[in-house]
C-alpha positions as CSV (number, residue, x, y, z in Angstrom):
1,X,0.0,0.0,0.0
2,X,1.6,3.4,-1.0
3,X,0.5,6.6,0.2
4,X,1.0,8.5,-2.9
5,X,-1.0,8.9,-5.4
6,X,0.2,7.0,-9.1
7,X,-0.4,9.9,-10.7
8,X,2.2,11.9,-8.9
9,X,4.8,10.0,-10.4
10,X,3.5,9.7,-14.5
11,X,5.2,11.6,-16.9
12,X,4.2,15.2,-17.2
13,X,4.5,15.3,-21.2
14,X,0.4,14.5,-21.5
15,X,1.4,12.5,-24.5
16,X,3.1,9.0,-23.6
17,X,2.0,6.6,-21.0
18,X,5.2,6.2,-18.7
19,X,3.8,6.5,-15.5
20,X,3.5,4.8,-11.3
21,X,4.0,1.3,-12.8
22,X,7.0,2.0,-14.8
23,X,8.8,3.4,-11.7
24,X,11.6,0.9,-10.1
25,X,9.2,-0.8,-6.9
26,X,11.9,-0.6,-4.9
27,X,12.3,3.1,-5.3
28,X,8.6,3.8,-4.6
29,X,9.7,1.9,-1.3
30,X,12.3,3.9,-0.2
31,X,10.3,7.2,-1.1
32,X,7.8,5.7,1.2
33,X,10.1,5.1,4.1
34,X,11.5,8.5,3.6
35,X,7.8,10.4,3.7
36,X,7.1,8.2,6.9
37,X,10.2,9.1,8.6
38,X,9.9,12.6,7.8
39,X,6.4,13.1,9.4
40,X,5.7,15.8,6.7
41,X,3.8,15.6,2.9
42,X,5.4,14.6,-0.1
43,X,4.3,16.3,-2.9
44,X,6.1,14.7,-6.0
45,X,6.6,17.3,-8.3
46,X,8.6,14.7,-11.1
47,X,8.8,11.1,-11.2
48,X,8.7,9.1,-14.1
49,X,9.6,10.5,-17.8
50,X,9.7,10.0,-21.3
51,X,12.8,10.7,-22.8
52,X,11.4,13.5,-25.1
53,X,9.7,15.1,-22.1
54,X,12.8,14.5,-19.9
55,X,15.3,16.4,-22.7
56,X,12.5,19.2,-23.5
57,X,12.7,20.0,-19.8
58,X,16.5,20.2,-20.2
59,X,17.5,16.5,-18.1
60,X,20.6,15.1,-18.9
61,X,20.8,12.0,-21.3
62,X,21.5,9.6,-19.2
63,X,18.6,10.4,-16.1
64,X,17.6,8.0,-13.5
65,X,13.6,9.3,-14.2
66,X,13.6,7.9,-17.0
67,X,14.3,4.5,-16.1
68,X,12.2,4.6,-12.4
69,X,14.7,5.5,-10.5
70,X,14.2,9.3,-9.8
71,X,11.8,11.5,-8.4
72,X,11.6,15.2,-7.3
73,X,9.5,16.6,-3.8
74,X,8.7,19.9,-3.6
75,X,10.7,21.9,-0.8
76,X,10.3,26.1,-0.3
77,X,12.3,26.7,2.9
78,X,15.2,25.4,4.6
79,X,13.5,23.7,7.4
80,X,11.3,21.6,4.6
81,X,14.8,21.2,2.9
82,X,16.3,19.8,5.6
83,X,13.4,17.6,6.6
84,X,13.2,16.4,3.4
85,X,17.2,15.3,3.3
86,X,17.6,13.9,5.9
87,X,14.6,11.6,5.7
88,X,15.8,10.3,2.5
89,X,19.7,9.6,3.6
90,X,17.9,7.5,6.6
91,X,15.3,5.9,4.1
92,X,18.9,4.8,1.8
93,X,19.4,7.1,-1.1
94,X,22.7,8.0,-1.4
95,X,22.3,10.7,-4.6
96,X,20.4,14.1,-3.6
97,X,19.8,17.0,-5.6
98,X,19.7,20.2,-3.6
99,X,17.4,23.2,-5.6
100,X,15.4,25.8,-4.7
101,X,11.9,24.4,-4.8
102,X,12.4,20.9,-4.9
103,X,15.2,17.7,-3.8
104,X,15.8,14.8,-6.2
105,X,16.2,11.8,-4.7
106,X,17.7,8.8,-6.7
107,X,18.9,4.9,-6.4
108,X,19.5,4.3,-10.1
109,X,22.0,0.8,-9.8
110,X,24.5,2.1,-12.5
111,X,25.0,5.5,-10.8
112,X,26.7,4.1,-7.4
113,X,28.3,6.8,-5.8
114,X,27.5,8.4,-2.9
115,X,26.8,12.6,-3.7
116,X,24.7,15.2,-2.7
117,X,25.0,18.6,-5.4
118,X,23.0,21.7,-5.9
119,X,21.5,23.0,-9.2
């Protein structure tokens, strides 16, 4: 049982069909864990996308939403930010993208490294 909605994580594009069940399960799970252990919402703002969608947007070739593995929560302040962060190093991702109004969160199996940037 997930507590987020499927459509939080389809592909914003409106024209393919990549959506919740194309998403890595095991991801899902830890975005799960994280939202439980950070007592506050989730609002996925990206999750799974289609290539074209993902490059229109200006993602990188190679980026873990399009194969499940990514997703993006919305985060205003620093105390959300935080929150947020720390919840997902405790729920096991180790890649984390620090922006102004949203953290990406990651566990795509080629990209092993441990790293937390900003945009």
């Amino acid at each position: 049982m997930y507590n987020f909605g499927k459509e939080e994580w389809a592909c914003k594009c409106g024209k393919c069909n990549k959506d919740f069940y194309d998403m890595n399960p095991e991801t899902i799970q830890k975005f799960e864990a994280a939202r439980i252990i950070a007592g506050i919402s989730f609002k996925i703002n990206s999750g799974m996308r289609c290539m074209e969608h993902n490059l229109s947007i200006g993602g990188k070739k190679d980026s873990s939403h399009t194969e499940g593995y990514a997703g993006d929560i919305k985060a205003t302040n620093s105390r959300e930010r935080f929150i947020i962060v720390d919840s997902l190093l405790k729920a096991g991702f180790k890649r984390i993208g620090i922006a102004k109004t949203f953290i990406h969160a990651d566990d795509d199996p080629i990209k092993d490294e441990c790293v937390i940037w900003v945009y």
